[in-house]
N, C-alpha and C positions, 0 to 999 in steps of 0.2 A: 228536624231538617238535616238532610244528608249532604254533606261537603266534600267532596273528593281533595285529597290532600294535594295531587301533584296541580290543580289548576288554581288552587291560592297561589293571590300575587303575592311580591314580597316589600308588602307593605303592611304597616300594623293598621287595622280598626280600631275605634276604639267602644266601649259597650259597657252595659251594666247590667246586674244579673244576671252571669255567665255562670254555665255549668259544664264544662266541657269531660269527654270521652276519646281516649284514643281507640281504636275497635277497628282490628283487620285493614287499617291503613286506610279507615275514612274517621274525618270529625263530628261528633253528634254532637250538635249545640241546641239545646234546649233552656224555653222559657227566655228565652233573651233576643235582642236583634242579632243579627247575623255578624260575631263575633271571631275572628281568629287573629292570630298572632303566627301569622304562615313565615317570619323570618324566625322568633323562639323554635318552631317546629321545624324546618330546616336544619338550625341548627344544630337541633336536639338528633336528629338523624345523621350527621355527617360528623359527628364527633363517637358515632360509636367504635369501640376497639379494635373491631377484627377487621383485616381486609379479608378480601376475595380473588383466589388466585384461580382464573382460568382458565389453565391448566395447558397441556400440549394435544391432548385428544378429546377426540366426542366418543358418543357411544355407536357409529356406523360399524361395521363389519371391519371393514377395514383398519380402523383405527384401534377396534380390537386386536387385531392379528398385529398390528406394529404394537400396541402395547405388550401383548405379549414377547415378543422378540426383543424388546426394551429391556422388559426382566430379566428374561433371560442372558443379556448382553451383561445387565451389572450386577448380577451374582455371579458370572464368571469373572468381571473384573474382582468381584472382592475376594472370589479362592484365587484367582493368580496372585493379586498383589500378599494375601495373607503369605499364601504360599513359598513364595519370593522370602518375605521376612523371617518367616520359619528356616529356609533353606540357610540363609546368612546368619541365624541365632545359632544354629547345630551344628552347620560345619565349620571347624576350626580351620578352614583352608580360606572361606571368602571374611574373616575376621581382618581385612584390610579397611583403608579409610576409607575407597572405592566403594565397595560393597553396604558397609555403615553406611555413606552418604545413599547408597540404593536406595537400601531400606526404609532410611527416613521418607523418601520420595514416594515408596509403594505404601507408608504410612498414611502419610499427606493425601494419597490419592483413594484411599478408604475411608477417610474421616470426608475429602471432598463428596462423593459419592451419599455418604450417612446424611450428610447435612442436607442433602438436596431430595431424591428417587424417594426414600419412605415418605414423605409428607405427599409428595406426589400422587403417589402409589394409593395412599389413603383415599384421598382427595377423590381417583378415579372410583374406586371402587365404592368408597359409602357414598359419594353423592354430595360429600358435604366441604364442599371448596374455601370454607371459611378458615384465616390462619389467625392466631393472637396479633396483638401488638406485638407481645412479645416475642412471640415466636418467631414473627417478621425481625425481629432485630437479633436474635440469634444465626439466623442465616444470612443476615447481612455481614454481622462479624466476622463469621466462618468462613464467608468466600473469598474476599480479601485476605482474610490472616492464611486463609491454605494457599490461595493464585499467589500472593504476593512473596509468600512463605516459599513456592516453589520457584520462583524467578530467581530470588538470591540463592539456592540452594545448586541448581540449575549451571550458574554461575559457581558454584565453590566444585562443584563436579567440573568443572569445566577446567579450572585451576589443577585440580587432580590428574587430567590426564595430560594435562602440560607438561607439569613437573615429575611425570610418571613417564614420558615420552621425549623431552627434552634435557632431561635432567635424573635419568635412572638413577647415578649414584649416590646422587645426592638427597633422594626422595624419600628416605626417614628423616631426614631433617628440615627440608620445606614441606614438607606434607607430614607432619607429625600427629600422631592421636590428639594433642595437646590442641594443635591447629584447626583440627575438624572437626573436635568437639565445640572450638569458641564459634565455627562457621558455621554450626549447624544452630547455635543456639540464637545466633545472630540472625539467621533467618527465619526463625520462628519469632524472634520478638520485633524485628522489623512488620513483618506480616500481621501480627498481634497489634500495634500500634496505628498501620494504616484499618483495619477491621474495625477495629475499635473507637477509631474519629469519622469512619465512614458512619456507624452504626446509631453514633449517639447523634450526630447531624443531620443524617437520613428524619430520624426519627422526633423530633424536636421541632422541627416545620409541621402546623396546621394543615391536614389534609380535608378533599371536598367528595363532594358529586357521590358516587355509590362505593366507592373505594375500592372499585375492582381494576384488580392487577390483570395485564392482559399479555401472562407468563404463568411460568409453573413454579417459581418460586422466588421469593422476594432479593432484588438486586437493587442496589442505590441508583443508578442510572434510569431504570424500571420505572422505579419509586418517588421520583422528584417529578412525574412529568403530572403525578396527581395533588401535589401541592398548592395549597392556598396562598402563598406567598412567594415571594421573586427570590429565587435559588438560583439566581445568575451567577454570585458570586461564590457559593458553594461546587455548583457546579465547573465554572472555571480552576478553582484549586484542587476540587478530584481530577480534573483533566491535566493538570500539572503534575500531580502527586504519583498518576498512571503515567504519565512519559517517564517520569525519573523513576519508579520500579519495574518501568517495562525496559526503555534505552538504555539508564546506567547497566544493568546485569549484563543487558545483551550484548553490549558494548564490549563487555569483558569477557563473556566467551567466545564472540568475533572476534576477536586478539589473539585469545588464546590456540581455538582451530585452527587459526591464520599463521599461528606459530609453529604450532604442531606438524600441518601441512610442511611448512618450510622444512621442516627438520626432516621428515618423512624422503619427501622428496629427495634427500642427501644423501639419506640411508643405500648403502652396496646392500644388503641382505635382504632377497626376495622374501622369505621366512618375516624377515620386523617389519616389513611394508607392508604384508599381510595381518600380522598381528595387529600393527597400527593403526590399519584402517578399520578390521573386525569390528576396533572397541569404538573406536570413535565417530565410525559411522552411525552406532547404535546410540549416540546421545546425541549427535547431529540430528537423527530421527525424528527422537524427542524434544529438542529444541525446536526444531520447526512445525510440528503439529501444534505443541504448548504456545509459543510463541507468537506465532499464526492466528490464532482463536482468539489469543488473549488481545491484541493489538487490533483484529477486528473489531471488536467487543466495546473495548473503552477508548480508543483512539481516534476511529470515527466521526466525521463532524456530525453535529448536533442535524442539518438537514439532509443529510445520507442516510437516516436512521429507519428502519423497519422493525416493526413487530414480528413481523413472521420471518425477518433474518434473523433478529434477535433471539427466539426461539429456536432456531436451528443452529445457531454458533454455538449456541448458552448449551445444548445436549451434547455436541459434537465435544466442547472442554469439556463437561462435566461429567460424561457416563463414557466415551467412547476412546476418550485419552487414555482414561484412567485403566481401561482395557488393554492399550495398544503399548502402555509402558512396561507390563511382566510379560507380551509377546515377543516384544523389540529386543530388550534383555538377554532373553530363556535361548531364544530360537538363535539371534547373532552370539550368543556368547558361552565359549566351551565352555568354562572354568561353571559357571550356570549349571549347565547339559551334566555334566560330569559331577556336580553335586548333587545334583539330583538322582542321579543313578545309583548312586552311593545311600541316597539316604530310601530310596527302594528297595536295593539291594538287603539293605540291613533290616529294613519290615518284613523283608519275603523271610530273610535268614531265622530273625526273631518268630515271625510264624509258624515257623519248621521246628522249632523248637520246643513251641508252645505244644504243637501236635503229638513231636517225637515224647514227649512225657507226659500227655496225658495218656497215649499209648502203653508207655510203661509200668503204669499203673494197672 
């Protein structure tokens, strides 16, 4: 006798002389009355490991042509920002705290990217949407410890061109290597700490139903709405914990541009007002695309929420920022421009060299 698994109730029977088969997602029960245990079987389905993430696109034409232009978006973010870090490791000219705290940011925004597009990426292409538990909790770490990692950071850039602006003379000694090595460390390990209570909380809640994620990659907020248990109170302290990593930083780069500004505005020399704003406009940029996304994201009430904004915030931070942060840079900033030509200049030179003696030979 053939039993369709989804139309057991979920109630047990009880029987004798049961032989059961599980088989292509029906129950053979033979030699016995009509015997199942449709709540075991339930259960036994909704405690497997892997969710199902799916995804940002179908396979229409369309959605091909936008995936491909995806790729192509975040493999030029990852040679800009690599790019970026190289230009600041070689030239002994951007070896300033400025430029350090860059690089960490173009860091951050290539691990962002890593943790998210390849899984993706996979996903589309073999067909096979399924991600680990674990793997799920890997990127829930990751997103947090980089988003949260880049707010304080954000913030310590922010301080930089304060005391770079307001305080030139003084600026090896409030802005000291000493200083922005402790800021930088301090917002990787803040970031590391919310990632890391996101991850194990996320994951610790009994999940139901088919456990399909209706995104392209596993986010805590995503993640709680498929739980089998009341995450009210979970969910209210991440929404606490995202005000205070998102307001506190910003708090204090509003101050700070608010300061800058002031002082700017004071400035006689057409030349420092241009300078001024050059730099600062370029991290205002950043602040507000970062800032933006991030606080639509998580700040949000609970019934303003969409899936398909969700999915369109969640790409706009996570592949398009990470692009717009080595263009914003590069394009507004000489000392950038100027390193760069420098560090061409001398591949073209070492090329010519390489030529002129193999010639001589």
């Amino acid at each position: 006798m053939l039993v369709d698994i989804e139309t057991l109730p979920l109630w047990r029977v009880g029987c004798q002389k049961e032989e059961r088969r599980l088989l292509s997602g029906t129950l053979m029960v033979q030699n016995s009355d009509l015997c199942v245990f449709s709540r075991e079987i339930m259960e036994m389905r909704n405690t497997t490991p892997d969710f199902i993430l799916l995804g940002l696109f179908n396979h229409t034409r369309a959605h091909q042509v936008l995936f491909r232009m995806l790729l192509a978006t975040v493999l030029t973010s990852l040679f800009g920002n690599a790019l970026m870090i190289l230009l600041i490791h070689q030239d002994r000219r951007l070896h300033t705290p400025m430029y350090f705290l860059l690089s960490q940011l173009s860091l951050m925004d290539m691990m962002l990217v890593s943790t998210t597009v390849p899984k993706m990426a996979a996903n589309y292409l073999t067909g096979n949407k399924a991600i680990s538990r674990a793997g799920c909790g890997v990127q829930i770490f990751f997103l947090p410890t980089l988003g949260g990692g880049e707010c304080f950071l954000l913030a310590a850039m922010a301080y930089d061109r304060y005391v770079a602006v307001c305080h030139p003379l003084r600026y090896p000694t409030l802005m000291s290597w000493q200083l922005c090595l402790r800021m930088t460390m301090l917002s990787w390990l803040l970031g590391a700490a919310d990632g890391l209570l996101q991850a194990v909380a996320t994951l610790s809640f009994p999940y139901c139903g088919a456990h399909e994620i209706d995104h392209f990659f596993c986010e805590a907020p995503v993640l709680v709405r498929l739980a089998c248990a009341d995450t009210s109170v979970f969910e209210n302290a991440m929404y606490i914990c995202c005000v205070l990593m998102l307001l506190v930083p910003l708090s204090l780069i509003l101050s700070s541009y608010g300061l800058i500004l002031a002082a700017v505005l004071h400035m006689r020399s057409a030349e420092a007002h241009k300078k001024a704003f050059a730099t600062c406009s370029s991290h205002v940029a950043v602040v507000g695309l970062f800032y933006g996304a991030a606080i639509f994201t998580y700040m949000r009430p609970k019934s303003h929420r969409s899936t398909n904004h969700d999915k369109v915030v969640s790409a706009f931070y996570t592949m398009f920022t990470p692009l717009l942060n080595p263009l914003i840079y590069s394009v507004r900033n000489s000392e950038v421009k100027e390193a760069l030509k420098r560090q061409l200049g001398t591949c073209v030179n070492l090329k010519h060299q390489q030529n002129e003696a193999h010639r001589s030979r």
